[in-house]
PAROVO-655927 format. One record per atom (N, C-alpha, C): residue in three letters; atom name; x, y, z. Coordinates in pm, whole numbers, padded with zeros to 5 digits. Example, Ala and Ser with C-alpha at 12.3 -4.5 7.8 and 13.67 -1.06 7.14 Angstrom:
2
{rec "ALA"; "N"; {01319; -00569; 00780}},
{rec "ALA"; "CA"; {01230; -00450; 00780}},
{rec "ALA"; "C"; {01320; -00330; 00780}},
{rec "SER"; "N"; {01285; -00225; 00708}},
{rec "SER"; "CA"; {01367; -00106; 00714}},
{rec "SER"; "C"; {01290; 00003; 00787}},
% end
This chain:
91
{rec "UNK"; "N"; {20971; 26892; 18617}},
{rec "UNK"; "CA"; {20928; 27029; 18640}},
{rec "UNK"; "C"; {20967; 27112; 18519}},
{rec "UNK"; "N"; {20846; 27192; 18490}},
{rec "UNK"; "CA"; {20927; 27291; 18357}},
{rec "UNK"; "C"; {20964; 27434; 18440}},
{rec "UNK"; "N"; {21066; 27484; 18390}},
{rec "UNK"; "CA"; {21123; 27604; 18464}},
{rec "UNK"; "C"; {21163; 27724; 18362}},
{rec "UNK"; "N"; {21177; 27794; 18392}},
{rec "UNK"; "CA"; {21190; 27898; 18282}},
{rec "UNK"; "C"; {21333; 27971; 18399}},
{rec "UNK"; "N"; {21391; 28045; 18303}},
{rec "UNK"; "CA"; {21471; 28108; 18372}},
{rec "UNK"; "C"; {21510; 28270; 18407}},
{rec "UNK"; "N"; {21482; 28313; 18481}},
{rec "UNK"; "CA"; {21414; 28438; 18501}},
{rec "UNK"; "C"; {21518; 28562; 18544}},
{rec "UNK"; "N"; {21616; 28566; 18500}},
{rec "UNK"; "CA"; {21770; 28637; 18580}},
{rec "UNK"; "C"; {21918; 28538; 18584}},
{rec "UNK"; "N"; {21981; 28581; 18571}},
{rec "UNK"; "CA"; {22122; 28561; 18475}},
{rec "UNK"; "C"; {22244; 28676; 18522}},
{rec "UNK"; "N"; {22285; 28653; 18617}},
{rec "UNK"; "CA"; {22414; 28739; 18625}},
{rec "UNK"; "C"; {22554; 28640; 18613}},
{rec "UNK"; "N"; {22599; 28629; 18487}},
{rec "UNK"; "CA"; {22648; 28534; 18502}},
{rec "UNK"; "C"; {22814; 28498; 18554}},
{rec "UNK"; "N"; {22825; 28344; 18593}},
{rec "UNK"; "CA"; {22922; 28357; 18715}},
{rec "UNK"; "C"; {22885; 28379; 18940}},
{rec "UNK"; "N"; {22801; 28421; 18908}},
{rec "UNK"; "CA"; {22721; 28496; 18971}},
{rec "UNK"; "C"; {22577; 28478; 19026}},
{rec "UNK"; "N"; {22480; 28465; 18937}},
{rec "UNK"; "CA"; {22337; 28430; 19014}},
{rec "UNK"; "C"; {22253; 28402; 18874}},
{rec "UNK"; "N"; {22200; 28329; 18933}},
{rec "UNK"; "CA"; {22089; 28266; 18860}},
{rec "UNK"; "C"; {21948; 28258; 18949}},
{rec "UNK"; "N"; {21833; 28289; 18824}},
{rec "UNK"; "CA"; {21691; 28265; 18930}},
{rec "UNK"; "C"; {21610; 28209; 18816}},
{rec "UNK"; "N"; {21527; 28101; 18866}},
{rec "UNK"; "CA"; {21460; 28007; 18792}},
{rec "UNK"; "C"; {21318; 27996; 18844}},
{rec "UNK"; "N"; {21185; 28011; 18740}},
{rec "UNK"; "CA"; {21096; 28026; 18846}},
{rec "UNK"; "C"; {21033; 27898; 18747}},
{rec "UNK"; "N"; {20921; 27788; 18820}},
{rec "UNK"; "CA"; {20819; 27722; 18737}},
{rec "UNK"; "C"; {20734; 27753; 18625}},
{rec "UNK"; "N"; {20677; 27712; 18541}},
{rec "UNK"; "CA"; {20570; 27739; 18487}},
{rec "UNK"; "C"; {20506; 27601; 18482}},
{rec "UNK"; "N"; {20360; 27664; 18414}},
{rec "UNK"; "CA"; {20264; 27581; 18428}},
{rec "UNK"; "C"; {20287; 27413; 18320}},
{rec "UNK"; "N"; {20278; 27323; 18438}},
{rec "UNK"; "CA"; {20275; 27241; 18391}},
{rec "UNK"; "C"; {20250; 27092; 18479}},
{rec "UNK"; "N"; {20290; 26979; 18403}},
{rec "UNK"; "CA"; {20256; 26842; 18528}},
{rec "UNK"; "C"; {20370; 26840; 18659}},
{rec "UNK"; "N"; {20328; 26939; 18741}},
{rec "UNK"; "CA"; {20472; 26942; 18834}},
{rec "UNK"; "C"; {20412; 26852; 18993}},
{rec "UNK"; "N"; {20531; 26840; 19038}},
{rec "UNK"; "CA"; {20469; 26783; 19170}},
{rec "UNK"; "C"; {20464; 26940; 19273}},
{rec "UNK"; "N"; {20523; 27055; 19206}},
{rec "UNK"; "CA"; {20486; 27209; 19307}},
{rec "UNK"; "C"; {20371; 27293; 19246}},
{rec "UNK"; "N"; {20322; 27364; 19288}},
{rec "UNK"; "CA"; {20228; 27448; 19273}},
{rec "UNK"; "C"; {20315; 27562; 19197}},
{rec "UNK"; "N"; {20409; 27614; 19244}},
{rec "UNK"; "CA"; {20496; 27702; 19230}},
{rec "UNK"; "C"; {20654; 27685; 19270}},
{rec "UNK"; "N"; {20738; 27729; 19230}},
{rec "UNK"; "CA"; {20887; 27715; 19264}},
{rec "UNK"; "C"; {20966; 27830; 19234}},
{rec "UNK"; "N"; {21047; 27876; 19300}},
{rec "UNK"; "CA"; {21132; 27960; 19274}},
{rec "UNK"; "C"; {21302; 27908; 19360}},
{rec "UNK"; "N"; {21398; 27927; 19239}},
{rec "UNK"; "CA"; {21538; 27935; 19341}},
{rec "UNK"; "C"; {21556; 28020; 19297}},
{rec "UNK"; "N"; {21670; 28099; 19375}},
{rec "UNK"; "CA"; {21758; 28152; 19335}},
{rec "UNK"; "C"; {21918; 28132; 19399}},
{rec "UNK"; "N"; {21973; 28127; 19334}},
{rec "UNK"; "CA"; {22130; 28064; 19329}},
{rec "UNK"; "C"; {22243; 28193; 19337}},
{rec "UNK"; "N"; {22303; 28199; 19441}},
{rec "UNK"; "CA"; {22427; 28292; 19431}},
{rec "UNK"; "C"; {22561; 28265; 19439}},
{rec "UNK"; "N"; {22704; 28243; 19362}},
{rec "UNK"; "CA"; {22775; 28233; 19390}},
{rec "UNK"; "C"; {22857; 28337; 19401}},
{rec "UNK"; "N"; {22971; 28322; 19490}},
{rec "UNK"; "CA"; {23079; 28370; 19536}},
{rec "UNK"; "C"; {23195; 28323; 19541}},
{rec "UNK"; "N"; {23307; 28344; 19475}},
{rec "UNK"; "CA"; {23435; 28364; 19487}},
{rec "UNK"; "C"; {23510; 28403; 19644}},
{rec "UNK"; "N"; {23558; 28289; 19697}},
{rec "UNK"; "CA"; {23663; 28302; 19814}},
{rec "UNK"; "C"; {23761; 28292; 19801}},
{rec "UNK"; "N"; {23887; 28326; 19695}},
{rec "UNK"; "CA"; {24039; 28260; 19735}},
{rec "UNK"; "C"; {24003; 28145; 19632}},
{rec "UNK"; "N"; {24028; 28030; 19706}},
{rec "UNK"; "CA"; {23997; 27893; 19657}},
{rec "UNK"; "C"; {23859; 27859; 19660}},
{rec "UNK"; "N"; {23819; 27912; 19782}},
{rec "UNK"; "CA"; {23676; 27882; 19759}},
{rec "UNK"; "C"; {23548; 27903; 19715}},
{rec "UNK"; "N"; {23446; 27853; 19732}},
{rec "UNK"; "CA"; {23297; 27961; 19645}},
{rec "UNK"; "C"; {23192; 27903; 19758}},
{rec "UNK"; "N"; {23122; 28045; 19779}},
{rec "UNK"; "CA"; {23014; 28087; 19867}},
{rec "UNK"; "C"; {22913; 28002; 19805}},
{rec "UNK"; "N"; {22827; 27943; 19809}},
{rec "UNK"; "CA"; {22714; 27929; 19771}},
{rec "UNK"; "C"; {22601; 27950; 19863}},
{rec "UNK"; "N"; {22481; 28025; 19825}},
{rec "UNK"; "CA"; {22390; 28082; 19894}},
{rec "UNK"; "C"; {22285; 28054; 19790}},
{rec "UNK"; "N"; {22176; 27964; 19868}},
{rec "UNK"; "CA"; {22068; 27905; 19780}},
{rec "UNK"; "C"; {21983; 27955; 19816}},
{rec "UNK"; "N"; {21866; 27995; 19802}},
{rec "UNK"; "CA"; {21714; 28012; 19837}},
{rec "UNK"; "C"; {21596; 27910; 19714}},
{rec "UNK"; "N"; {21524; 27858; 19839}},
{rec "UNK"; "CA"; {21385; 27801; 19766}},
{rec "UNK"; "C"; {21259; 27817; 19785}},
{rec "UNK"; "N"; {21214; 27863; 19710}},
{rec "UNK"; "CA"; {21062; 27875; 19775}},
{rec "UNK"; "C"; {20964; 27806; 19655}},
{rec "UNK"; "N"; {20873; 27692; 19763}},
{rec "UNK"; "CA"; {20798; 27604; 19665}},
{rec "UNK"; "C"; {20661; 27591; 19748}},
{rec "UNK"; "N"; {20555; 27520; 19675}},
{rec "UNK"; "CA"; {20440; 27521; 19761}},
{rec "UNK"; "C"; {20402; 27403; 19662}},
{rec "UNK"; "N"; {20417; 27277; 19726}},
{rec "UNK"; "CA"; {20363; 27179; 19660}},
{rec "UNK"; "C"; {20261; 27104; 19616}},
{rec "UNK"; "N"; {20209; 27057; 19511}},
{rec "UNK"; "CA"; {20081; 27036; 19472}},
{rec "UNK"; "C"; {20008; 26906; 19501}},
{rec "UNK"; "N"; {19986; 26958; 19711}},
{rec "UNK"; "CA"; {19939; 26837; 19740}},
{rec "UNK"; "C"; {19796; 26762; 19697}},
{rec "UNK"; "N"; {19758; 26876; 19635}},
{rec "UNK"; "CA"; {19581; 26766; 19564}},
{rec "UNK"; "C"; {19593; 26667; 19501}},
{rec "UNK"; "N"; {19731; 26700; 19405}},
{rec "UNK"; "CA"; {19767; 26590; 19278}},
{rec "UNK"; "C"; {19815; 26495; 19393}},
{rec "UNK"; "N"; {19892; 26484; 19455}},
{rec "UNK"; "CA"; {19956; 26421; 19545}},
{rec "UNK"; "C"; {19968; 26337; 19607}},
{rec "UNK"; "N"; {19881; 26406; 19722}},
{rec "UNK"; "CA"; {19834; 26321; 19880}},
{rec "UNK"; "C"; {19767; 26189; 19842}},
{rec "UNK"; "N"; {19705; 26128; 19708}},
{rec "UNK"; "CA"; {19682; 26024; 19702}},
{rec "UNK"; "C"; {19787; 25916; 19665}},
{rec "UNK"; "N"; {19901; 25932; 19612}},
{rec "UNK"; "CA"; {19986; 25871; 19539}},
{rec "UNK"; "C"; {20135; 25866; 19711}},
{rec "UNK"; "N"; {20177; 26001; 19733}},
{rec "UNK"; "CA"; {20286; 25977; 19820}},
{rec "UNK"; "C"; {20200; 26060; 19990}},
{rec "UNK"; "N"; {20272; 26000; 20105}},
{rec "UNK"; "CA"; {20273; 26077; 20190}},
{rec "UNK"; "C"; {20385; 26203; 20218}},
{rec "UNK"; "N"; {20278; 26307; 20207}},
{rec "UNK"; "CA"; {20309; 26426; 20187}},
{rec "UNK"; "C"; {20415; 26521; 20293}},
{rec "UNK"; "N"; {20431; 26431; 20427}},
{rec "UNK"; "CA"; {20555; 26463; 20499}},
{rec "UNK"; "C"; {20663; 26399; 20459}},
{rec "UNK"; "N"; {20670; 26281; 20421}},
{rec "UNK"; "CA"; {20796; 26254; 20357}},
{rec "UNK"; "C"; {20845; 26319; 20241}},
{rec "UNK"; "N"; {20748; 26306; 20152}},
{rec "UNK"; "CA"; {20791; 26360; 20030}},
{rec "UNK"; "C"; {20836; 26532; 20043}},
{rec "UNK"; "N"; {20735; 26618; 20146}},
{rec "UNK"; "CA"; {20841; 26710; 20171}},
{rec "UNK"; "C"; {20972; 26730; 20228}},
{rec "UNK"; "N"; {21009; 26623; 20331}},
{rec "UNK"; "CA"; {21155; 26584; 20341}},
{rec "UNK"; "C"; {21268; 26562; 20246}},
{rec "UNK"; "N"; {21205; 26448; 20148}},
{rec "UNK"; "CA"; {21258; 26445; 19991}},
{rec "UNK"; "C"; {21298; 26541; 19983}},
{rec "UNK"; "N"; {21230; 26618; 19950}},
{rec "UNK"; "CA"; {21257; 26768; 19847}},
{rec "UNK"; "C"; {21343; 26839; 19941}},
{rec "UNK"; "N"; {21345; 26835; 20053}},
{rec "UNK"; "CA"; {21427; 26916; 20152}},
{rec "UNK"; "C"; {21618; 26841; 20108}},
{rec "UNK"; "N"; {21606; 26746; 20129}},
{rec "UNK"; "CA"; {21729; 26698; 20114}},
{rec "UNK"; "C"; {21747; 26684; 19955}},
{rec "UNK"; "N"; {21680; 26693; 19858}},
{rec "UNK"; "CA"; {21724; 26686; 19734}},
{rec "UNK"; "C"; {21793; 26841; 19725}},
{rec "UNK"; "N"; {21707; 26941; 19752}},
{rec "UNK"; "CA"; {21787; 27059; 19738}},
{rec "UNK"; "C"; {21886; 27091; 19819}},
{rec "UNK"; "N"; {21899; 27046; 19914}},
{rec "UNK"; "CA"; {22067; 27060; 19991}},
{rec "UNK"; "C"; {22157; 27019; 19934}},
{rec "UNK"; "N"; {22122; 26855; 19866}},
{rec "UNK"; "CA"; {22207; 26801; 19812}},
{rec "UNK"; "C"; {22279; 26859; 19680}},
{rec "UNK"; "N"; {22145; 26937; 19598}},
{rec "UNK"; "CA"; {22162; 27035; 19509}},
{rec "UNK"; "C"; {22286; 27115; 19488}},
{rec "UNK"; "N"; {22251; 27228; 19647}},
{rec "UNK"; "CA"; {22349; 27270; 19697}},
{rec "UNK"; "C"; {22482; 27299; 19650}},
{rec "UNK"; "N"; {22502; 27167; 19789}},
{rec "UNK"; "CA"; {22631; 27124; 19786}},
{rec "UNK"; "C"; {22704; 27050; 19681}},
{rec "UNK"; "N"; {22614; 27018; 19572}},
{rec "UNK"; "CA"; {22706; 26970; 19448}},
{rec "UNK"; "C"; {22740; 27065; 19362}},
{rec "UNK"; "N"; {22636; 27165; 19389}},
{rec "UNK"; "CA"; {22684; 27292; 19281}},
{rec "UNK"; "C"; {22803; 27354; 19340}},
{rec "UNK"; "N"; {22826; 27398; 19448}},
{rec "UNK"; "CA"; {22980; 27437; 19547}},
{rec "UNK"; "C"; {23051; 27363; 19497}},
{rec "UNK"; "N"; {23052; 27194; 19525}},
{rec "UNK"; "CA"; {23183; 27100; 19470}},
{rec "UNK"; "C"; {23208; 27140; 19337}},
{rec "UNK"; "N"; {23124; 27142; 19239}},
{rec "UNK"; "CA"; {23139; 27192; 19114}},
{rec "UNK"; "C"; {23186; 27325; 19088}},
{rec "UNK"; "N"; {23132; 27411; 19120}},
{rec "UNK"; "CA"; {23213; 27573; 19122}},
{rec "UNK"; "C"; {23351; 27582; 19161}},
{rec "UNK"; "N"; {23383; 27501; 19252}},
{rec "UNK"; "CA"; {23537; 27498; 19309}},
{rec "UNK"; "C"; {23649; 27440; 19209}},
{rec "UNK"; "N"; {23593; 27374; 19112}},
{rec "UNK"; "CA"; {23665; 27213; 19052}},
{rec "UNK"; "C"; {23692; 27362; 18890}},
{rec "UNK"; "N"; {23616; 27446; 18873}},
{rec "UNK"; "CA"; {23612; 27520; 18783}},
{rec "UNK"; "C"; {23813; 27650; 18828}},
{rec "UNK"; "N"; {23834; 27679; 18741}},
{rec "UNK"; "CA"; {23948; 27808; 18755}},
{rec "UNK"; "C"; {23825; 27949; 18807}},
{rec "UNK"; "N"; {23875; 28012; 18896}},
{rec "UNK"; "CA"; {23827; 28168; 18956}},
{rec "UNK"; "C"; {23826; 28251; 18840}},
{rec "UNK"; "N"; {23711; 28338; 18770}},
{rec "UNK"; "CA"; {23753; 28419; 18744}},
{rec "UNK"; "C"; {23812; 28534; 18758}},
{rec "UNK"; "N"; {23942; 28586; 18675}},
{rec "UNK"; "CA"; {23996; 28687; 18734}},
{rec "UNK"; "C"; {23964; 28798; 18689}},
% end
């Protein structure tokens, strides 16, 4: 996927939207928020994608492969949290 990156608060939030190119989405957008708890960090994800089932539906079935993508970005997620935590808080 090519992505461009569209907002930058950094520490803080990030938002990444697609551009045109050989993607398996039509469109994509995250946006990523972290938070500082103590020890811990908030993470609050949003995705919004619309996938490019024309290219698609011939090659994968298109309910699984949206499952895929469902659990790839959780997994996302939660590695970016493990990672934010493993980092020092800024003070």
């Amino acid at each position: 996927m090519f992505a461009k990156t569209t907002e930058v608060i950094k520490e803080k939030k990030l938002v990444m939207t697609s551009t045109v190119g050989g993607s398996l989405f039509k469109s994509y957008t995250s946006i990523i928020q972290l938070e500082a708890k103590g020890e811990a960090t908030i993470v609050k994800s949003k995705f919004e994608y619309e996938l490019n089932v024309e290219r698609l539906e011939k090659v994968f079935n298109t309910v699984a492969l949206e499952r895929l993508v469902r659990d790839n970005l959780k997994g996302y997620s939660r590695n970016l949290k493990e990672i934010s935590e493993l980092l020092p808080v800024p003070g």
